[in-house]
C-alpha positions in Angstrom: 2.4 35.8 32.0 4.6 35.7 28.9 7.4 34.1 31.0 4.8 31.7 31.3 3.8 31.2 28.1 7.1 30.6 26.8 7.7 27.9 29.6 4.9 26.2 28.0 5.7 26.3 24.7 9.7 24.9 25.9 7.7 22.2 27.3 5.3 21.2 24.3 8.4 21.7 21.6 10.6 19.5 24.3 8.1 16.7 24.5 7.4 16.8 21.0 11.5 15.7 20.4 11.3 13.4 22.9 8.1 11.4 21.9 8.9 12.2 17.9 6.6 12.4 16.0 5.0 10.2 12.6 5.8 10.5 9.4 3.7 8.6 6.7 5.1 6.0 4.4 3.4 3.3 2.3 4.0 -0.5 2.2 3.0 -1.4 -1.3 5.1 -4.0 -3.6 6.3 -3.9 -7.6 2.8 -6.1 -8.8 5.0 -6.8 -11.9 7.6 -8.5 -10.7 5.0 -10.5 -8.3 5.5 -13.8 -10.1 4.6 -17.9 -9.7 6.9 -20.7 -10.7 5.0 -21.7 -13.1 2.0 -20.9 -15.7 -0.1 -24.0 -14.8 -2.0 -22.8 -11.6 -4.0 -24.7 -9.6 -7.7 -24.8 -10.5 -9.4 -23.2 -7.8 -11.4 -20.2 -7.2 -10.4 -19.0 -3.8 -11.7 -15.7 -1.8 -9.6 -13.6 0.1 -11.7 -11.6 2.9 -9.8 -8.5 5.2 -12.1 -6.8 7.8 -12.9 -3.5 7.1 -11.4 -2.4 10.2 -8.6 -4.2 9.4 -8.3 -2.2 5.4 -8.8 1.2 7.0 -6.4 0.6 10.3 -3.2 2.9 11.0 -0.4 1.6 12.3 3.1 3.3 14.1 6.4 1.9 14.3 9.7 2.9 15.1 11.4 5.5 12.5 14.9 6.7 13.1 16.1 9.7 15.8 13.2 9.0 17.7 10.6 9.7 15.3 8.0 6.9 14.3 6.5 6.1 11.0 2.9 5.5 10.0 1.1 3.3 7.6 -1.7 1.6 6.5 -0.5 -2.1 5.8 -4.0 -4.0 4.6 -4.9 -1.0 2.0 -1.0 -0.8 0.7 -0.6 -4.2 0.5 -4.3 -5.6 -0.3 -3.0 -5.4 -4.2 -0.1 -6.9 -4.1 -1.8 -9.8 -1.9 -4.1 -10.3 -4.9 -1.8 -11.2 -7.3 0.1 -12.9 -5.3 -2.7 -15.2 -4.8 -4.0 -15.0 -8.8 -0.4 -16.2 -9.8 -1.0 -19.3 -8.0 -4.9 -20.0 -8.7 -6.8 -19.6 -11.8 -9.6 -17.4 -9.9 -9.7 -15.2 -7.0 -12.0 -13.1 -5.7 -12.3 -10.2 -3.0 -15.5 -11.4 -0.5 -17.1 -8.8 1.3 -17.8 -11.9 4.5 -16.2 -14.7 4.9 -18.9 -16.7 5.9 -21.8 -15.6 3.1 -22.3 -19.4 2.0 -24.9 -17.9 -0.2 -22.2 -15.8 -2.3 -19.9 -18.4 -1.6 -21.8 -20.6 -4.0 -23.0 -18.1 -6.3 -19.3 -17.7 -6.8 -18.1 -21.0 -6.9 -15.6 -20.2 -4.2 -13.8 -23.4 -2.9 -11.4 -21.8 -0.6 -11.5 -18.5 1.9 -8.0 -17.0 2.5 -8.1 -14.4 5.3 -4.7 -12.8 5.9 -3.7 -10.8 9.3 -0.3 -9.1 8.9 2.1 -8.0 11.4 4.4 -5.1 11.1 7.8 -3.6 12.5 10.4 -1.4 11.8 13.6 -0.1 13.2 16.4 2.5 12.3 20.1 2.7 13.0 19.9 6.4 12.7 19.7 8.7 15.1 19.5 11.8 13.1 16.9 10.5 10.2 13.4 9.3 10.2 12.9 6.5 7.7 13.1 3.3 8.8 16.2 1.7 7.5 15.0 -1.9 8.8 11.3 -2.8 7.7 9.6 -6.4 8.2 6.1 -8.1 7.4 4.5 -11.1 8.7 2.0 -12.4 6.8 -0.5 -15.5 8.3 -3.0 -16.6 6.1 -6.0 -18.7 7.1 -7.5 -21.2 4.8 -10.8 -22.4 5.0 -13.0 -24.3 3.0 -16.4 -22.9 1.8 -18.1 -24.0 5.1 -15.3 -22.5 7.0 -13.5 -25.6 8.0 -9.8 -25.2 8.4 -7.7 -26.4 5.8 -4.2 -25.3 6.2 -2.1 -22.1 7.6 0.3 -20.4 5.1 2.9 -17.8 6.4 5.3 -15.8 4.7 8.1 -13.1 6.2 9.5 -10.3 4.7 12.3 -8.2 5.4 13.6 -4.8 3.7 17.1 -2.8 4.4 17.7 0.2 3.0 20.8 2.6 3.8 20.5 6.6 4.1 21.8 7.2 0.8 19.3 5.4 -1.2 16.0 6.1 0.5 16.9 9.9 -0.2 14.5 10.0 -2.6 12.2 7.2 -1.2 11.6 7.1 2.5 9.6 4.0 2.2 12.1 2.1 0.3 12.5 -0.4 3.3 8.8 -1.0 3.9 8.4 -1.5 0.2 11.5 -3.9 -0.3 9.8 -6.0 3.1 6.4 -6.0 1.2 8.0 -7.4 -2.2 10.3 -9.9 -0.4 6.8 -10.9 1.8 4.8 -11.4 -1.5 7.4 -13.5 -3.5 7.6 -15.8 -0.2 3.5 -15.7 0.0 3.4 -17.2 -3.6 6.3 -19.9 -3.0 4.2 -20.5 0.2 1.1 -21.0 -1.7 2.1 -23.0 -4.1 4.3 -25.3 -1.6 1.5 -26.1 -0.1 -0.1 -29.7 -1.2 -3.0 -29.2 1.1 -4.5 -26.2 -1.5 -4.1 -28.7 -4.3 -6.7 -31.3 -2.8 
């Protein structure tokens, strides 16, 4: 029986170090240096609307020596989204729907930005967890208050970081990807004349 036993437990620990295991990180971004190219934004009062399944929703991705990482990217980087987008129009607002006309109007919301993100990470470690490769790709939806499309913004952002700086920070890639991602979602924003009409 105890011979047993400890087969089991070999076989548990061993599939455990196989499969790895995940170890949680955030993906948030420096909202001070989130910055436009210039003061005069445009004069619009946009929503931004993420799912609530979408907020609360875990994700796993590759870690170093086998292990995996978990985060949750619409909660870390829901922040950082928001001034990304207030640094390019004078008013935005977080919408509960996207399709409420009725708070649409109350609101005076003339666009409905609805982002879906897409995550990865990698490591060229085989004996450490944190990811040293991290990227974000960010698609953001534009509609108008009736929901007819207006445009498609994207933005990609990718963060490095070597063993002997995320010593003390084992989400420094993840959170160099989500401030590279947010810098290119403003310049995306603001490159775009169809937000300006």
């Amino acid at each position: 029986m105890l011979i047993k036993r400890l087969f089991l437990l070999a076989a548990i620990a061993l599939t455990a170090l196989v499969t790895g295991c995940a170890h949680p990180i955030s993906v948030t971004s420096d909202l001070a240096q989130i910055k436009g190219s210039s003061p005069a934004r445009i004069n619009k009062s946009v929503g931004y609307f993420i799912a609530p399944e979408d907020r609360t929703r875990e994700v796993i991705t590759p870690g170093g020596g086998g292990d995996k990482v978990s985060y949750v990217p619409y909660r870390d980087l829901e922040a950082g989204m928001f001034k990304a987008m207030s640094e390019v129009f004078t008013n935005v607002t977080k919408l509960d729907s996207a399709s409420d006309t009725a708070r649409l109007a109350k609101d005076g919301i003339q666009l409905v930005i609805s982002p879906k993100l897409t995550t990865n990470s990698s490591s060229d470690s085989l004996l450490t967890w944190p990811p040293t490769q991290f990227s974000i790709e960010l698609t953001c939806k534009v509609t108008d208050k009736v929901g007819a499309p207006v445009t498609e913004v994207k933005a990609t952002g990718t963060g490095r970081a070597e063993f002997s700086e995320f010593k003390s920070d084992h989400s420094l890639s993840a959170k160099r990807a989500a401030q590279d991602a947010m810098a290119k979602l403003v310049k995306a924003l603001e490159a775009a004349p169809e937000l300006r009409r």
